[in-house]
C-alpha positions as CSV (number, residue, x, y, z in Angstrom):
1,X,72.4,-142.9,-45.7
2,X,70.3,-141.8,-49.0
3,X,72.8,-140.6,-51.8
4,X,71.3,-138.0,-52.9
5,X,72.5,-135.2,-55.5
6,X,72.9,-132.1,-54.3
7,X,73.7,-128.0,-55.1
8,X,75.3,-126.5,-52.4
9,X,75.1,-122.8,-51.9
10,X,78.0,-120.1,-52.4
11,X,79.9,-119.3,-49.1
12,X,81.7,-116.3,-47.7
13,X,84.6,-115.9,-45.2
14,X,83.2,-114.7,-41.7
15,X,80.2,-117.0,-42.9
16,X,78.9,-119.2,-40.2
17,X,78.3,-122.8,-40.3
18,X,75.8,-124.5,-38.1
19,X,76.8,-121.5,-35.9
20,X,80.0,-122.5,-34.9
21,X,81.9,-122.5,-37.3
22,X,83.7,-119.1,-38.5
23,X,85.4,-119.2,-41.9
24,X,88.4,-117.2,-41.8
25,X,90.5,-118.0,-45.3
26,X,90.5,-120.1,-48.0
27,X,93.3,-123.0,-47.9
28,X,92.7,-124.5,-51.0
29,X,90.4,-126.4,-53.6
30,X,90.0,-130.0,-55.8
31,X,88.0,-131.2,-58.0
32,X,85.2,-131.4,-55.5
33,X,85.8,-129.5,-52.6
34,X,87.5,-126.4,-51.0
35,X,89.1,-125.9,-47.7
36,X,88.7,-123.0,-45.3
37,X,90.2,-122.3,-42.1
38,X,87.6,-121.3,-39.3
39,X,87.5,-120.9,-35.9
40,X,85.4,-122.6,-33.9
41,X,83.8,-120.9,-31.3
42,X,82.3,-123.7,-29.1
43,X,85.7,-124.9,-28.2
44,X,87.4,-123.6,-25.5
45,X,90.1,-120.9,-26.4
46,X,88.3,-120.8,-30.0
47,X,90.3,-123.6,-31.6
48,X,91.3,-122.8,-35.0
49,X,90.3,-125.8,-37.6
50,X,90.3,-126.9,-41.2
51,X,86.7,-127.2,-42.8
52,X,86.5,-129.2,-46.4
53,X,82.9,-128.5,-47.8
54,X,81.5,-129.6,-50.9
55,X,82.4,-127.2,-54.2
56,X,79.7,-124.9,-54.5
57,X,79.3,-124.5,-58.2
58,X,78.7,-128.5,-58.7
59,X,75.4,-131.0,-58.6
60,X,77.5,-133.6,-57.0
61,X,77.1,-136.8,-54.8
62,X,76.0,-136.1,-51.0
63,X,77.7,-139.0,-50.0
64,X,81.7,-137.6,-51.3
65,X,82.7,-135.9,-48.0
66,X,80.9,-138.3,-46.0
67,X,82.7,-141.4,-47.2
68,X,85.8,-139.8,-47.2
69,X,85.6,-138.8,-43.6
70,X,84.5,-142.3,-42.9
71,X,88.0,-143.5,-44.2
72,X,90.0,-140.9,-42.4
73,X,88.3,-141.9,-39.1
74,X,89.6,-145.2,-39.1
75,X,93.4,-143.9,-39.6
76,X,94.7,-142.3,-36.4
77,X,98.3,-141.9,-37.2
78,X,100.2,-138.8,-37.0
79,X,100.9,-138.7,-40.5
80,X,97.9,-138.5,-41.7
81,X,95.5,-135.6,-41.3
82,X,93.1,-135.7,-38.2
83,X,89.0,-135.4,-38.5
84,X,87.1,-133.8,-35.5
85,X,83.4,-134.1,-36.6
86,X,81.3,-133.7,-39.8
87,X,78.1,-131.9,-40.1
88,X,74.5,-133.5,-40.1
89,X,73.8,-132.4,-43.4
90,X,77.1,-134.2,-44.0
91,X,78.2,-131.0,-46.3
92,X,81.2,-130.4,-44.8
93,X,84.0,-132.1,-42.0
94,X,86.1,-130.6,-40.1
95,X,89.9,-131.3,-39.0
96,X,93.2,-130.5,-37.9
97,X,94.5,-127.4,-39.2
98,X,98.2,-127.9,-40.7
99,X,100.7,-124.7,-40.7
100,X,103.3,-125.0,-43.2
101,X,104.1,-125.8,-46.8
102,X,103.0,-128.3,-49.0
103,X,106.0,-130.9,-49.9
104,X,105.0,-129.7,-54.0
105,X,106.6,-126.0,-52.1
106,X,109.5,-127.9,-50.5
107,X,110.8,-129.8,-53.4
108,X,110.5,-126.9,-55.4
109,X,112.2,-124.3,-53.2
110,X,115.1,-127.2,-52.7
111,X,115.7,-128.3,-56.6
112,X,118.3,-126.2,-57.2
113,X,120.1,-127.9,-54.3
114,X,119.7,-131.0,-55.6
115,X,116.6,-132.4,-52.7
116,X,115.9,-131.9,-49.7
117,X,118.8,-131.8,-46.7
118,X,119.4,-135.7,-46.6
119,X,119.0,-135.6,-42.9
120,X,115.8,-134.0,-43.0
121,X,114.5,-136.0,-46.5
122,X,114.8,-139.7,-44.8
123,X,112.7,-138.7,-41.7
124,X,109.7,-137.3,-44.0
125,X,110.7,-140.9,-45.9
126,X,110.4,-142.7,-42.9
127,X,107.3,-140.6,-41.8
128,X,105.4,-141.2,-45.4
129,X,106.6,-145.2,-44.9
130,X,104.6,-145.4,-41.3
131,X,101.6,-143.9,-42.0
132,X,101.2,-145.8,-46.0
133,X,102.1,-149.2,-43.7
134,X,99.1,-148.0,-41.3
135,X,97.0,-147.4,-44.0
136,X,97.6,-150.5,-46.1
137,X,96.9,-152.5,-42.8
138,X,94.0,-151.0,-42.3
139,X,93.1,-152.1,-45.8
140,X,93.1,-148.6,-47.6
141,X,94.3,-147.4,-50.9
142,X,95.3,-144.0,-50.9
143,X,95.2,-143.7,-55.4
144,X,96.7,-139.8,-55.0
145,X,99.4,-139.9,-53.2
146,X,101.8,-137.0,-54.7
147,X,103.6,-134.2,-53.2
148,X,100.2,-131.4,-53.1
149,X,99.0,-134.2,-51.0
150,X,101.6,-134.5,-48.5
151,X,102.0,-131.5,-45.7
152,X,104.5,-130.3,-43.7
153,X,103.3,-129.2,-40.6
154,X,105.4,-126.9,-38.8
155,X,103.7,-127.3,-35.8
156,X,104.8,-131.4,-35.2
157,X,107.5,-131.2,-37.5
158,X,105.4,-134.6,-39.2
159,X,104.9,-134.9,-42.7
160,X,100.5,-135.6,-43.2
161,X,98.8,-137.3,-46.0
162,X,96.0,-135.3,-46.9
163,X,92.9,-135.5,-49.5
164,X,91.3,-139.1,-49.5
165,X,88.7,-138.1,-51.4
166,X,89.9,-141.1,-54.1
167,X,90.4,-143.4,-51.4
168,X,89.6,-147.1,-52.0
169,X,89.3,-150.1,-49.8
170,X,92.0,-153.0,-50.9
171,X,89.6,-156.2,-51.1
172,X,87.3,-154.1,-53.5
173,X,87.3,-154.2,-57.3
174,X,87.0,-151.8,-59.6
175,X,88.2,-152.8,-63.0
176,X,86.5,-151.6,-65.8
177,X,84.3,-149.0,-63.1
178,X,86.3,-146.3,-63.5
179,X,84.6,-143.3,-64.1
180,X,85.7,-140.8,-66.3
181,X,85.6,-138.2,-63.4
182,X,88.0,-141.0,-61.2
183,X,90.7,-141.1,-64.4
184,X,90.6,-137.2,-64.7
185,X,91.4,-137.2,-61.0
186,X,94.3,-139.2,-61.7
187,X,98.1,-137.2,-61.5
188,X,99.4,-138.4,-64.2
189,X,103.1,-138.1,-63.4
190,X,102.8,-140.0,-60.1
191,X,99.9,-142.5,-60.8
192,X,101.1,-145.7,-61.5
193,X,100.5,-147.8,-65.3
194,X,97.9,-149.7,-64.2
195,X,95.8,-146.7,-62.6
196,X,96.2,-144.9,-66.0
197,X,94.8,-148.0,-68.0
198,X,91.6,-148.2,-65.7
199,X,93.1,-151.9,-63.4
200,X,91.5,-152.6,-60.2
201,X,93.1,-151.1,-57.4
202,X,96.0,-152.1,-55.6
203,X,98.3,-151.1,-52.7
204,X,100.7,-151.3,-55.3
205,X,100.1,-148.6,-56.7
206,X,100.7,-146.6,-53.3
207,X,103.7,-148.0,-53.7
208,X,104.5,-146.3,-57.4
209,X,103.8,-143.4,-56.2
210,X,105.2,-143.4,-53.2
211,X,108.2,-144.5,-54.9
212,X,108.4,-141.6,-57.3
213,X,107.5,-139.4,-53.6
214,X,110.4,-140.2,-52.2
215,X,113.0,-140.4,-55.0
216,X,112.2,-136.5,-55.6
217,X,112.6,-135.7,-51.9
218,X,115.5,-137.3,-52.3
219,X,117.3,-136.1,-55.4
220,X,114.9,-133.3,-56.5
221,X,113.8,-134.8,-60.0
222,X,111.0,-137.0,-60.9
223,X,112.4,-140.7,-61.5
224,X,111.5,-140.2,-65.1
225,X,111.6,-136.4,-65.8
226,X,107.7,-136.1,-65.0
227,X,107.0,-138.2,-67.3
228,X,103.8,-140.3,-66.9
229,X,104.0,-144.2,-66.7
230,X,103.2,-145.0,-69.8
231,X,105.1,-142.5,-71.4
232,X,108.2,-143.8,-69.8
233,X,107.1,-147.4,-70.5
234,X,107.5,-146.4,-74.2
235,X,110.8,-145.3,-73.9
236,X,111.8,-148.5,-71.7
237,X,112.7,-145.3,-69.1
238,X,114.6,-146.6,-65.2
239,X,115.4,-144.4,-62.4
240,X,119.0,-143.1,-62.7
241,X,120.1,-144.9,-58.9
242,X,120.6,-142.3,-56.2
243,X,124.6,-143.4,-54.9
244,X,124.6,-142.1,-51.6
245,X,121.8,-144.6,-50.4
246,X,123.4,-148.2,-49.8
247,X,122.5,-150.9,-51.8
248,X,119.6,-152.6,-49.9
249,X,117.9,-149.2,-50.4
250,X,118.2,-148.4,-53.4
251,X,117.1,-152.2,-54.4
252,X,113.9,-151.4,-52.6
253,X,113.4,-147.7,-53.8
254,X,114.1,-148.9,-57.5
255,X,111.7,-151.8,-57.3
256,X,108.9,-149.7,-56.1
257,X,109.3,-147.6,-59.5
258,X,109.4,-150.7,-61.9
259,X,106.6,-149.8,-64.2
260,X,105.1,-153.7,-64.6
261,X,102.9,-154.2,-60.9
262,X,103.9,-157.4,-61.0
263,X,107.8,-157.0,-60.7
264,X,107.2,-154.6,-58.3
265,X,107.4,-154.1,-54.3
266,X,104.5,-155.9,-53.1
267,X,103.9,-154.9,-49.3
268,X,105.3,-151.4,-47.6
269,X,107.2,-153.6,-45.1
270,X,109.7,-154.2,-47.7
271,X,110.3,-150.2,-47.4
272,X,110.6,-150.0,-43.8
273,X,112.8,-152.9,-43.6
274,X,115.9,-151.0,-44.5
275,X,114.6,-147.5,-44.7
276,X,113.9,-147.7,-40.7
277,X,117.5,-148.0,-40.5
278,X,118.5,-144.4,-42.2
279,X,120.2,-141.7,-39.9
């Protein structure tokens, strides 16, 4: 495939693409990309969809949706969102449409009640466990995991990851390649030390900000009061523990938030180990 620069043209709900595709709405929009619903009407009962297409006020790389749809491809799990097809031109892909809230929505509506119901909070744990196991194994770095990445949908009751668009592949290095576009990508508050200093990439830092994930689903705070990394690595900040989880958990929840990579959980398994075992 030729990577190629290109400036895609304005588009309009009830716009057509590639005459099947009806946009309806507007989901949502990143730093490259927005996301319609749209109905497509070469399905049978006129299936409704998600389309992500390329920002149209940006020159940008033709390649971005495509390799990102490559990486989803490989992942069928369901918790994490589901491609359908991408279009020749390889402007746009299309996939599952998710009804509900984002879990940035659900920790905020439940803050003031201290996190999500418990019972409710360790299945979305467990759920956001499985899939990050899935997608380490199938040797994929998610880099944005936060909560306006991670769905709700109503429909399965299953929590999705979303937005791969920073994805990397685990045996590749990129130290010192950032680009400045890559680090202003970046969450701050969620990204781990080493992704804020530019370090090659590492499942590790899934695990950071998983970490920090689940320990506001859990208690309704960021581990260090939204803080970034390094901010909290100046003030020699830890995680106040959360009592109600037992020991082995909390052992494996607070080593996924020490700030140094090298003291902290190394594979995802260590998560599911005792986290499988939450009722």
């Amino acid at each position: 495939m030729v990577d190629t620069l290109i400036k895609t043209q304005p588009l309009q709900l009830h716009q057509w693409l590639e005459n099947r595709y009806e946009l309806i709405s507007l989901l949502g929009y990143g730093g490259c990309s927005r996301v319609y619903g749209a109905i497509d009407h070469q399905s049978a009962g006129y299936l409704r969809v998600a389309i992500k297409v390329l920002r149209t006020d940006l020159t940008i790389r033709q390649n971005t949706l495509a390799e990102e749809y490559e990486k989803l491809q490989r992942i069928r799990h369901i918790n994490v969102v589901q491609v359908f097809g991408i279009s020749q031109q390889n402007l746009f892909f299309v996939m599952e449409l998710l009804e509900g809230r984002s879990l940035s929505q659900l920790i905020g509506y439940y803050q003031q009640q201290g996190g999500l119901p418990r019972h409710w909070a360790l299945l979305l744990t467990r759920q956001l466990i499985s899939a990050l196991t899935t997608l380490h194994r199938a040797g994929l770095i998610h880099r944005d995991l936060k909560p306006g990445n991670l769905f709700f949908n109503k429909q399965d009751g299953q929590l999705k990851i979303i937005d791969f668009g920073m994805a990397q592949e685990k045996e590749m290095q990129y130290a010192g390649h950032y680009s400045s576009k890559s680090m202003d990508a970046l969450t701050p508050v969620y990204a781990s030390l080493e992704m804020l200093s530019g370090a090659d990439a590492d499942a590790r830092d899934d695990i950071y900000s998983a970490g920090c994930v689940i320990y506001e689903m859990l208690t309704g705070r960021h581990p260090f009061d939204r803080l970034s990394a390094d901010q909290a690595a100046v003030l020699n900040l830890v995680p106040e523990p959360i009592e109600w989880l037992s020991q082995a958990q909390w052992h494996v929840l607070s080593k996924s938030l020490v700030l140094n990579r090298e003291n902290r959980v190394a594979d995802i398994s260590e998560f599911s180990s005792v986290f499988e075992m939450l009722q």
